[in-house]
Steps between C-alpha positions, in 0.01 A plus 500: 500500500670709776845380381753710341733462175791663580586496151186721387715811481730349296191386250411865473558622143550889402249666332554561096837452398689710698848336634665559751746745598885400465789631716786567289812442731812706426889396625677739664756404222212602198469844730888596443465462103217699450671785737802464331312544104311816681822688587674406178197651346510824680918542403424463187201820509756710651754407248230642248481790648825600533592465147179705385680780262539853641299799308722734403274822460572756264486905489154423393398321754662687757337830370128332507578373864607869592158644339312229684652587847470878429141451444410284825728791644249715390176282576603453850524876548140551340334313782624702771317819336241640675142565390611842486790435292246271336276833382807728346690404224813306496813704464797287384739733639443423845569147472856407555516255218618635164308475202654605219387361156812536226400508176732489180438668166519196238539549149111525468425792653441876382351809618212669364706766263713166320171271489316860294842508280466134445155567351607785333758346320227182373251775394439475117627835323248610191165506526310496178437835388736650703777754421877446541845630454783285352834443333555282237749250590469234215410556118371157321409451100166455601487750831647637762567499915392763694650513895187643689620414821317177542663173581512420123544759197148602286499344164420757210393316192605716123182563453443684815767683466341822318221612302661524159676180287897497664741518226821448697396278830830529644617905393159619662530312858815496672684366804350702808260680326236620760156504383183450693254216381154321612444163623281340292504134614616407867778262649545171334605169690855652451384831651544689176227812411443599148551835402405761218617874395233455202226420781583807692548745214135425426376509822651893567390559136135424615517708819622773300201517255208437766653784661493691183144408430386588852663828466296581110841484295569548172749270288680529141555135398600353167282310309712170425161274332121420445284251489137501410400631859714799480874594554798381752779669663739499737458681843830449746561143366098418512319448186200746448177488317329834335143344387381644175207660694732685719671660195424847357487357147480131549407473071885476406637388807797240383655861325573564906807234510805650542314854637465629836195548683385708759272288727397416870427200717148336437601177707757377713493135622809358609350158609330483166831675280268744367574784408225744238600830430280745337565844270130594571551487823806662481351807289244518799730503781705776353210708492421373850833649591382870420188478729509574885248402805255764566493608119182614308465341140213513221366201370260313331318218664520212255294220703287476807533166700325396782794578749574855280595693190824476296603822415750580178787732556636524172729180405401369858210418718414555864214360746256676636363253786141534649684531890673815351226639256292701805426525905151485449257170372428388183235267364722482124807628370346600181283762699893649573688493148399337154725300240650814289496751736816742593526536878778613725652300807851503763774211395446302880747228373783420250585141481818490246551139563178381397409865288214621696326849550279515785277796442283689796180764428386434916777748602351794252180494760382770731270262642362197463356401150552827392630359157143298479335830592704758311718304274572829224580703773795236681676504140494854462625562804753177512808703425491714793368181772800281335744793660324398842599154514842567354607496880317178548676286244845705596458311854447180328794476305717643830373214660593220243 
């Protein structure tokens, strides 16, 4: 029991399956070879490295490694400001280090007076409607070119060219002729405008007889036709239209062709091209023409309205309206003058355009409603209160 076996360590197993450590013995000879493969391996790094190409830098490069240094130049002399320094703004021109920015002018830029002329220059010449001066500089069969200072010449089609039919195209429009025309159509793709002398001999044929109208005008024109309406002329190039109602004697009217007429402007409408004259009218306007503001005329009222009386002046008629019949109230006009009755009153307005009287009976007062009151005794006595107001109406037409 108490003996030994000396061979129990040798009987003890490892635990798992673990094994044992081995010693891995080297010759001094095995040492040399590995030495030797370690400093053929280091030769051959520093071979590598000695053949590595050079960078060559360029200008480029050179100029970016200059900026670089300027600027840690310039950061390293930032940190040793003080907070005081810190609290006023920087002035570059105590620093030692040069800043200067070149800049070149390249091909693209302008200043401010060539980028206007530039737009200028692009801006599309002829507006429709507009007015412009030319010279003819090209004469087609069908048209001709008008230079109107635009980048390409205005195109005149025959037509346009005047009012009347153009017997000899060519004899009539010359080589730099100057004549002014209107647009009427605007730049094509090509930047051509097309252009009319017919267009603007119209238009300043229009102007001219609103104008005339305005002003209560007389005109002469010949009677060139009829139709069953009336009769047509010719006023500056624009075709007129006398209505058989607005004649004197409208029973044998078509014996008026060829024959002049005296007559005046019933309507003028140069969006519409109409144009209605009138020898009625005209026969009242020239009567019109002998009257003056502040005049006292005799008449017979012909109709009350509700807003007045129309009063006949022989060959023409004036109004008489309520605001201007008397100062004081009335409940009816009737209880003032009666259909048939001859009354006196003042001419307070002379419309020639659209042949009006205005008539006034407010200024023959003394006082208020006097002419309700006393109405024999205010057209007895008008004569001599008309000279009284003569000043009145003098100061109105001064201040016209």
């Amino acid at each position: 029991m108490g003996a030994s076996n000396k061979n129990a360590q040798d009987n003890i197993q490892p635990k798992g399956n673990k094994k044992p450590l081995q010693v891995l013995h080297i010759s001094k000879k095995d040492s040399q070879e590995i030495n030797n493969e370690r400093n053929n391996s280091q030769e051959e790094k520093k071979e590598n490295i000695a053949i590595k190409p050079q960078i060559i830098k360029d200008n480029s490069a050179k100029e970016i490694e200059d900026s670089n240094e300027k600027t840690k130049i310039f950061d390293n002399s930032q940190q040793d400001l003080t907070q005081q320094d810190l609290n006023r703004p920087l002035n570059f021109s105590e620093q030692n280090i040069d800043f200067q920015l070149e800049r070149t002018v390249d091909e693209f830029d302008f200043d401010e007076s060539a980028f206007l002329e530039a737009l200028n220059a692009n801006e599309p010449i002829g507006a429709t409607g507009e007015t412009i001066s030319g010279k003819v500089i090209a004469i087609e069969s069908d048209g001709l070119y008008v230079d109107i200072g635009g980048k390409a010449p205005g195109y005149m089609p025959k037509k346009e060219c005047s009012l009347g039919v153009i017997t000899n195209f060519k004899e009539k429009f010359s080589i730099g002729l100057e004549m002014e025309v209107l647009v009427i159509k605007e730049q094509n793709a090509d930047g051509m405008v097309t252009v009319s002398a017919r267009a603007l001999i119209l238009r300043q044929s229009w102007e001219k007889v609103s104008s005339s109208a305005k002003n209560g005008e007389l005109i002469n024109v010949l009677i060139n036709g009829f139709n069953r309406g009336g009769l047509t002329c010719d006023v500056d190039g624009l075709r007129g239209f006398i209505p058989r109602s607005q004649l004197e004697d409208g029973q044998d009217y078509q014996s008026f062709v060829g024959k002049n007429l005296k007559v005046a402007f019933l309507e003028v409408n140069p969006e519409s091209r109409k144009l209605v004259l009138s020898e009625k009218k005209a026969t009242l306007v020239s009567k019109l023409t002998s009257l003056e503001l502040g005049q006292l005329i005799e008449g017979e009222v012909l109709a009350v309205k509700p807003y007045g009386f129309f009063i006949d002046l022989g060959g023409a008629s004036g109004l008489l309206h309520q605001s201007s019949l008397t100062n004081g109230s009335i409940r009816s006009l009737r209880e003032v003058f009666r259909e048939g009755e001859i009354i006196k009153a003042l001419i307070s307005e002379i419309d020639l355009e659209k042949g009006r009287i205005g008539l006034n009976t407010a200024l023959l007062e003394n006082s208020a409603g006097e002419l309700i009151i006393d109405k024999q005794k205010v057209m007895q006595e008008a004569t001599e209160r008309a000279l009284k107001t003569k000043a009145l109406f003098n100061k109105k037409e001064q201040d016209k």
